[in-house]
Structure formats: C-alpha cells, structure tokens
N, C-alpha and C positions, 0 to 999 in steps of 0.2 A: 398273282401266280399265273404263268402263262402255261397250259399243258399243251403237247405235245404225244403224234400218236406214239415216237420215240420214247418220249417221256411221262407216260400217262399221270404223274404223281405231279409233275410239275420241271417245265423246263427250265426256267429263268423267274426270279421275283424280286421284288423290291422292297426293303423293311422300310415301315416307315417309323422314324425314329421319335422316338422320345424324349420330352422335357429337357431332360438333364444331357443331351447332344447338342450342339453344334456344328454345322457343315457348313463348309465352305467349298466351293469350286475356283478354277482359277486355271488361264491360258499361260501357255510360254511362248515367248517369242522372241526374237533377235530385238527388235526393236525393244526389250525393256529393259536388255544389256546397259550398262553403263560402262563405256558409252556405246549408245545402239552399232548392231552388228546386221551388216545385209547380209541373208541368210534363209533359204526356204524350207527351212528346219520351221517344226512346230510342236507342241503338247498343249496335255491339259491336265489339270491333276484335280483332286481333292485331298484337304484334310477332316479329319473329325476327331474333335473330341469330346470325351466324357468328361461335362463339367462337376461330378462328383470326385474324381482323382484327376483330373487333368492325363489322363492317358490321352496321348497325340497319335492316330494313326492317318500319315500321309502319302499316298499313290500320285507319283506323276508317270504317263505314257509319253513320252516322244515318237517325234516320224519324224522322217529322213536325218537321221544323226544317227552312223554307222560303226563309229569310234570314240564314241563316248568312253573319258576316264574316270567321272567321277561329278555327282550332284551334292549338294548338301541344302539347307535350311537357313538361311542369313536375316541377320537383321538387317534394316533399313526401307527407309521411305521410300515413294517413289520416285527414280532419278536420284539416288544415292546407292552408293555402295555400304556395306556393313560387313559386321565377324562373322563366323560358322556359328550357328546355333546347333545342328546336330550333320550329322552325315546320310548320307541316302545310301539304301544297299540296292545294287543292281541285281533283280533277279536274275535265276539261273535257268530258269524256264523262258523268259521273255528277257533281250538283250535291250528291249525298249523301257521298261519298267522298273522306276526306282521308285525305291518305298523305304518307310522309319523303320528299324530292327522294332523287332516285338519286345514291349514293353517300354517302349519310348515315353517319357513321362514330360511334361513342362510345371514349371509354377502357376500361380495365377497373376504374378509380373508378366510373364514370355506371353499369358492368353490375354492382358491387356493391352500389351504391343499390338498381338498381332488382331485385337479389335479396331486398330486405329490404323492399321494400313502398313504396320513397320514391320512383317517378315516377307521374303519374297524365296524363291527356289531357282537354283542354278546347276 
C-alpha cells in the first residue's frame, strides 16, 4: 500500500494473490499478427483466473491504435491463426482498454490450452 499525503489511507496497492489464481501477463505486437504486421502499435494485457470456477478476467491496454473495431480471445499457437474464444469489450472510459464482460467463465479444457501456449489476443 503506497500512501499518499492526497491520499492518507492509501493511494495505489497491489494484492497479492492467492493459491487458487493464476496470472498471466503478455505483449501485443504487430509482429505476432499472422502474418506479422509492420506497425508501431503496441500493448500489454493480463489474464487471471480463479482456478476454483475458472472465472477469466482479461485487460489488454494498447497505444497507438486510434480506430480500433474490435479485439477478441482466439485460440491458437504461436504463428497460427485460430476461432473467437470470447469477445473483448472496449471500455467507455479508456478507448484503449479492452477487457472480458463480467463474469466471463472458461472450462478447465480452454485453462489447459491456454497453459500450453494456445490462446492469444487480437
């Protein structure tokens, strides 16, 4: 917990999670396009989930992408294309920030894909 004389209670902190989470971090880049795309667009997002329900909650931020129409959750390896696994909702506060609607659920199939490298974000 970082205080602040703004914020005496606490300005910014970080949980730190428990057992039954999983997080994951992860870049975007043109270059992971299939097939790669030169482009000085970039993000980076996280997932996590709760391995008690498989609740998936995943944030990606981009920068420099102005007219973005739409991200989703796909399967496939890397250097393959794959299906929609779910849809990204673009915030309405941040035009950068796409995230899983709430209550976004997976199996425990979709969490052993993407233990092996086979979901990616676009």
């Amino acid at each position: 917990n970082v205080h602040t004389p703004a914020n005496t209670g606490g300005e910014i902190r970080g949980q730190i999670l428990t057992d039954n989470y999983q997080l994951v971090t992860f870049p975007l880049s043109g270059m992971q396009e299939v097939p790669a795309v030169d482009t000085m667009a970039s993000g980076s997002g996280y997932a996590l989930v709760n391995m008690d329900n498989y609740h998936l909650e995943l944030r990606a931020l981009t920068e420099g992408v102005s007219d973005a129409t739409a991200a989703h959750i796909h399967t496939g390896r890397i250097g393959t294309n794959g299906d929609v696994l779910a849809a990204l909702e673009q915030s309405s506060d941040n035009m950068n920030l796409w995230q899983t609607p709430e209550n976004t659920m997976i199996n425990a199939d979709i969490f052993a894909v993407r233990a092996t490298r086979g979901l990616f974000v676009i």
